[in-house]
Every structure is written in C-alpha cells, then in structure tokens.
C-alpha positions, 0 to 999 in steps of 0.5 A: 529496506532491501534484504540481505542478497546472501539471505535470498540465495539461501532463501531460494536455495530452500523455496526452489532447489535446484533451479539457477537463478535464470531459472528462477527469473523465467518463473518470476518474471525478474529480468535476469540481469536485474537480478544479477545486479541485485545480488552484486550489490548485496542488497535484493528489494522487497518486490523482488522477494514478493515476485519469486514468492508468488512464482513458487506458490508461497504466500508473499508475506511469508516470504518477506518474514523470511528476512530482517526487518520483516521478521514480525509479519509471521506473526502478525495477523491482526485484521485491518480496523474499519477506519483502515479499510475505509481508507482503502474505498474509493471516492467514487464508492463513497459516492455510489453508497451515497447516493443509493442509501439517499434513495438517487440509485438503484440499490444491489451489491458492488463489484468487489473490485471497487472497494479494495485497497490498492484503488488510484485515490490517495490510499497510502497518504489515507491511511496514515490519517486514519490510524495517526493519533496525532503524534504517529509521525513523530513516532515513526521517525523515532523508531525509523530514524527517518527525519519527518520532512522525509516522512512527509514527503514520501506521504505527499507523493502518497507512497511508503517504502515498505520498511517505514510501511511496517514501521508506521504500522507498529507504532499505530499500533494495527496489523503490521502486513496492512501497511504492506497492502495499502502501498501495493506490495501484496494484495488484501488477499496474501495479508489475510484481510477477511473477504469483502472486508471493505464493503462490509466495514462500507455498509457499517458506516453510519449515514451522517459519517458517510456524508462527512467522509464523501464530502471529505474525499470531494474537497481533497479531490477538488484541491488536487484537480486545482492544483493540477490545473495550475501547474499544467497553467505555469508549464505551458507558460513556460513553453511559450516563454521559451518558444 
C-alpha cells in the first residue's frame, strides 16, 4: 500500500531538510515529474520511499517503518529461517552443490552472489511455499482482505505487493522485512539477514534433501520451459493465421 503523500513531505522534510523536492529527486534518481504526480494523488509507493532512503544514507527498511502500514519493521528483526533462505538459491547453485559434494566438480567456495535473494527463479512464489503451513493463503486473505484468486494470481506471475509481502510474512509467522527481500524492494543486506546466510543455510542441507530439492527446482523449470514452448507455438500460429 503507497504511503501516505503528506506523511512523506514530513518524512523528507526530517531526512533532507532544506532541500526542494527537485533537490531531492537529482539524489534519488525519481523522475521529478513522477514525484510531482505522486504527491498530487496523495499516495507515494514503497519504491519511491526506498529510493530517497538510500540517496540520504538511511537504511530503507527503516524509512519504510516511518509510515502505515509498515510500522512493525523497526521492530522486526527476526532472521530468515533455513527454509527461507533456500528458497532464495538458484536452481543452478543447487546443481553446482550437487555435483561437488557427488565428487563431478571441483570443490571451492561460490560467489556470493550466487546464492542471494532476489536471483531470476521463481523466488517470491518459493517463498511462500516454504513458510505455507498449508492454510497460510487463507490467512493472508483474511488479514489483507485480498481475495485468494487475487493472491493466487500475484504468486503466479511470481510477485507481491509489499504490503501483502508484510502481511504474508506476519502471518507465517517469520521476520517480517523477508518478504520485503524476497520480492526485491531492499536488498538481504538492509533487512539485516546475516552474511552469507544463504550458502551456510546451503552447506547445512543434508544430501538426500539436497537431491530432492534439485530435482524439485528441475522438474518446475522443465514445466515452465514446456509451457513457454507451447505458447511461443499458439502465437506464431496466430501470426501466420493472420498473414
């Protein structure tokens, strides 16, 4: 949920005083005339928030808990299980884990990079598998008032507003700036998840889950490149239908 736009002019008013709000959008990077039709509407988004956070050296996450409904974040500072964070791997470092501890690959560490959230899988719609106790769903629709084909349908095209992200977050029960991570807004970094976390939670897995997860990630992969597939198929045989 964008946050109040009189809320921000405070808020900026505290982080930046004395600069204009062109000032201010040179810093961030925010077109002017984007902001400008932001605070007409009464409403600023979360990005928007995030990005003048970071331009004035304050920590996004923080800058969020400034407004409703992201009051709880100051306070939230749980860190992301191990089912989390293995949500956040890539399939290919799954894959590589797999085939050094099977002896196929030379061993050594991996770049960090490769096993942070944010990565191009599925990591939102994982996410949400990982922490579902089965009636997580109905739970987040409850609390949000989002109708679950809503809900549904923002996981299928693997993205959460960060409001339902919070709230998804809450009501599984885990720390409430992860879903906030997983969906791209602030890095693992601002929302406090330890160094590395990811390739330790990685290296902790046991071998025959690591199988069962690669194999996991593999099929689903397999299934969206089919699907894909088939599309790309139906719209080229719409093109040479229409000549």
């Amino acid at each position: 949920m964008p946050v109040s736009a009189l809320d921000f002019r405070h808020w900026m008013q505290e982080l930046a005083p004395g600069k204009s709000a062109a000032d201010i959008c040179r810093r961030s990077g925010v077109k002017r005339s984007t902001l400008a039709q932001q605070l007409v509407r009464g409403k600023v988004p979360e990005a928007t928030v995030v990005a003048v956070a970071r331009a004035y050296g304050q920590n996004p996450v923080l800058g969020l808990a400034r407004f409703d409904p992201y009051r709880e974040l100051a306070a939230s500072t749980a860190p992301p299980t191990d089912a989390e964070l293995l949500s956040q791997v890539p399939t290919a470092r799954f894959l590589r884990e797999l085939l050094v501890r099977t002896g196929e690959l030379a061993g050594g560490r991996a770049d960090p990079a490769s096993g942070t959230a944010g990565h191009p899988d599925a990591a939102v719609r994982q996410w949400v598998e990982a922490i579902d106790d089965g009636e997580l769903r109905q739970r987040v629709s409850v609390a949000s008032g989002v109708a679950p084909q809503n809900f549904s349908a923002q996981l299928s095209a693997n993205r959460l507003s960060p409001e339902l992200a919070v709230s998804t977050a809450r009501e599984a029960g885990v720390g409430l700036r992860n879903g906030l991570v997983v969906t791209g807004l602030v890095t693992a970094g601002e929302a406090g998840w330890p160094p590395e976390a990811t390739e330790g939670a990685l290296r902790r897995l046991p071998d025959a889950e690591l199988v069962l997860m690669a194999s996991e990630r593999l099929a689903a992969l397999g299934k969206n490149l089919r699907r894909a597939a088939t599309d790309e198929r139906a719209a080229s045989r719409v093109w040479e239908h229409l000549g």
